[in-house]
N, C-alpha and C positions, 0 to 999 in steps of 0.2 A: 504493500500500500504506500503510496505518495501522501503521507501522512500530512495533514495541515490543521489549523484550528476550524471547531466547526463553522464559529462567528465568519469566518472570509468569505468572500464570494471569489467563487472560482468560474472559469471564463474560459473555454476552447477556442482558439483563434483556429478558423476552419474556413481553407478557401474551396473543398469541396475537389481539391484533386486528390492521387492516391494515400499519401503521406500522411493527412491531416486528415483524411476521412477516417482511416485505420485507427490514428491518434483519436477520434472522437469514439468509435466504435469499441477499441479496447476499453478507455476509461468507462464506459459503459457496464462494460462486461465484468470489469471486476471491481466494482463498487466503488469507485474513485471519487469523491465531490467534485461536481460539475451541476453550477447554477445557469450556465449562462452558452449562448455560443453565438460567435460573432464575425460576420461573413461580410468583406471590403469585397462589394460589386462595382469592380471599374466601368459596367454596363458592354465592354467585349471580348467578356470569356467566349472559350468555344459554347457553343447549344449544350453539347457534354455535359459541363461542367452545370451547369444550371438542371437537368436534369437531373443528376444527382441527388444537386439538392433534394430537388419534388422527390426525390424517390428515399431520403434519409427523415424528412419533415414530420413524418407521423411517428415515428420513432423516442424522436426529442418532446411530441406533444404526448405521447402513452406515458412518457417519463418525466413530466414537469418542466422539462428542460426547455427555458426561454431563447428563445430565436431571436436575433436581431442583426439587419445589416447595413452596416454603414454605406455613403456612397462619396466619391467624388464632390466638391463644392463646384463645381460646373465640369458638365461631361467631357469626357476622357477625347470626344472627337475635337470638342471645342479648343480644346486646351494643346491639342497637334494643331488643328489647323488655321484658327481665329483668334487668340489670345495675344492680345498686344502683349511684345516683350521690348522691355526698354532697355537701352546701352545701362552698363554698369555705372551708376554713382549719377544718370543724369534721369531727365523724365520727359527724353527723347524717344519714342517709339521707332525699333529700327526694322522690324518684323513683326508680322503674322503671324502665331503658332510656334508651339514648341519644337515642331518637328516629330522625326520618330521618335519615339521612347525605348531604353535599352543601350546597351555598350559603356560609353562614356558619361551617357547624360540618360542617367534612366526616373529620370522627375515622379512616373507613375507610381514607381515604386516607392517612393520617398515620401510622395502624399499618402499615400495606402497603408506606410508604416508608421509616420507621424498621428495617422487618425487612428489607428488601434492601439497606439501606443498609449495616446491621449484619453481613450478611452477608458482602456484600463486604469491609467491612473488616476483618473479625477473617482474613481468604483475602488480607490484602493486595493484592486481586487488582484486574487493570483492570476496568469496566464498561462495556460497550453500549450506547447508551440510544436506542432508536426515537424521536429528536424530530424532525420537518420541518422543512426548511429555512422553509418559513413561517408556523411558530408559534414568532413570536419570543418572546414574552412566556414559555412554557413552556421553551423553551431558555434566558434569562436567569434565569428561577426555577431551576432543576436544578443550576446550576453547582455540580461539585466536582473538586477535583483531579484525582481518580483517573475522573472518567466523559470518555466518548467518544461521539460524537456524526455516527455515519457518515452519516446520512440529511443529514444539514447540510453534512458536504465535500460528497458527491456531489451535491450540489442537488435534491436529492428532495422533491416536495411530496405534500399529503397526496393531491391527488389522481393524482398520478405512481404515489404507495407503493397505490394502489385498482387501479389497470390494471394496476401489474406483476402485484400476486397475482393478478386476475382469470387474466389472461394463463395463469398458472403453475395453475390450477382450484382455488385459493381459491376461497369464494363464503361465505360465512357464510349459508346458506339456513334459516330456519325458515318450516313453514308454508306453503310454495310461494313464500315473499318473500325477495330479498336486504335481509338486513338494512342495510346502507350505502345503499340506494335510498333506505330512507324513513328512516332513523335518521343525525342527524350523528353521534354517536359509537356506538360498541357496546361501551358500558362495563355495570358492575353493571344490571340490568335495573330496578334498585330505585333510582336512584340520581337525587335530589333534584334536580339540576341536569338533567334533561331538561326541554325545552323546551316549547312548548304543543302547537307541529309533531308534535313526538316521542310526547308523551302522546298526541292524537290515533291516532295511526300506530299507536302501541301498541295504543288499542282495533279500529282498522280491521283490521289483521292480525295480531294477535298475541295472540286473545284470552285464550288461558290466564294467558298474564305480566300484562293487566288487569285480570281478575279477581281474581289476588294481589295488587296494587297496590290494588283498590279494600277488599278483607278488613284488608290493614295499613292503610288509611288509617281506619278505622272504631274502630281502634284509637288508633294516633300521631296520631291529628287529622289536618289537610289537608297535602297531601305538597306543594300552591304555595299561594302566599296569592293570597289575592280568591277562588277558586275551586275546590270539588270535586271531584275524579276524574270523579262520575256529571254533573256539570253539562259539563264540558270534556267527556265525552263524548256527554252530549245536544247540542252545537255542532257535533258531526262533519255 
């Protein structure tokens, strides 16, 4: 047991991909305190992931367990593609939009972890943090007082935290494809750091999400450098 006082309010941070669903699932299972679970919807996860949700929902309502999900303070498209950004130190507008999110300047992220972070603290409450025991470097970056880190006691890796949910009828399916088959992560569908693998994948079966992908890149310029969407995918 992850032994804590009863008085705390304990909090699942759960983005509904494998990791963190596993993480909520275990603590379920073996009686762990869990008041609360709290889901940052950038508004464009894959369909997958929001599925999920619907299909974990009644679970958390047979158990008490309060749902609630944060969101962006103006949506995640607005904020790539409209958002006045001003030169540093003046209150000159030199651009439109963030751009992509990911690599260098991954802003989404930063909002998404600033508002759960914020959240838990003003609830003084514990945190849950779906990390694997082997992503170390992810676990060494998160560290904060108040977070916990059950997938890491239990020894849980990422591919341990893919078979449990398989097991349990998880599947993130779009399109007749598990998404985890072809995609290492099943983060933001838009999101900068997907790989060449990934990009690929994404035009082989997933073609609605590439064809957005290729409309914003016509826009934000090249979403990788050296190479365009329609080039990376004339290589499939």
């Amino acid at each position: 047991m992850l032994a804590r006082a009863t008085e705390t309010w304990h909090i699942a941070s759960v983005s509904w991909g494998k990791d963190s669903l596993t993480m909520l699932l275990m603590l379920i299972e073996t009686g762990e305190p869990l008041d609360e679970v709290v889901f940052f919807d950038t508004g464009m996860e894959f369909q997958a992931i929001y599925d999920m949700r619907d299909k974990a929902l009644p679970l958390l309502d047979r158990k008490g367990i309060r749902y609630t999900e944060l969101h962006p303070k103006n949506p995640m498209w607005w904020s790539m593609f409209c958002r006045p950004v001003k030169k540093r130190g003046t209150n000159e507008v030199h651009k439109r939009g963030y751009g992509w999110c990911g690599g260098a300047c991954r802003w989404g992220t930063t909002e998404k972890q600033r508002a759960l972070d914020r959240y838990a603290e003003e609830r003084n409450a514990v945190v849950y943090v779906g990390i694997a025991v082997d992503e170390t470097a992810r676990l060494n970056r998160d560290a904060k007082p108040y977070k916990r880190y059950p997938l890491a006691l239990w020894l849980m890796t990422e591919e341990d935290c893919l078979l449990y949910c398989y097991r349990r009828g998880f599947r993130w399916s779009e399109c007749g494809v598990f998404l985890y088959n072809v995609l290492d992560r099943v983060s933001c569908w838009c999101c900068r750091n997907k790989n060449f693998k990934e990009l690929r994948a994404i035009h082989d079966y997933l073609p609605e999400y590439w064809a957005r992908l290729v409309a914003m890149e016509e826009v934000l310029g090249p979403m990788k450098k050296g190479r365009t969407l329609p080039e990376i995918g004339a290589s499939c």
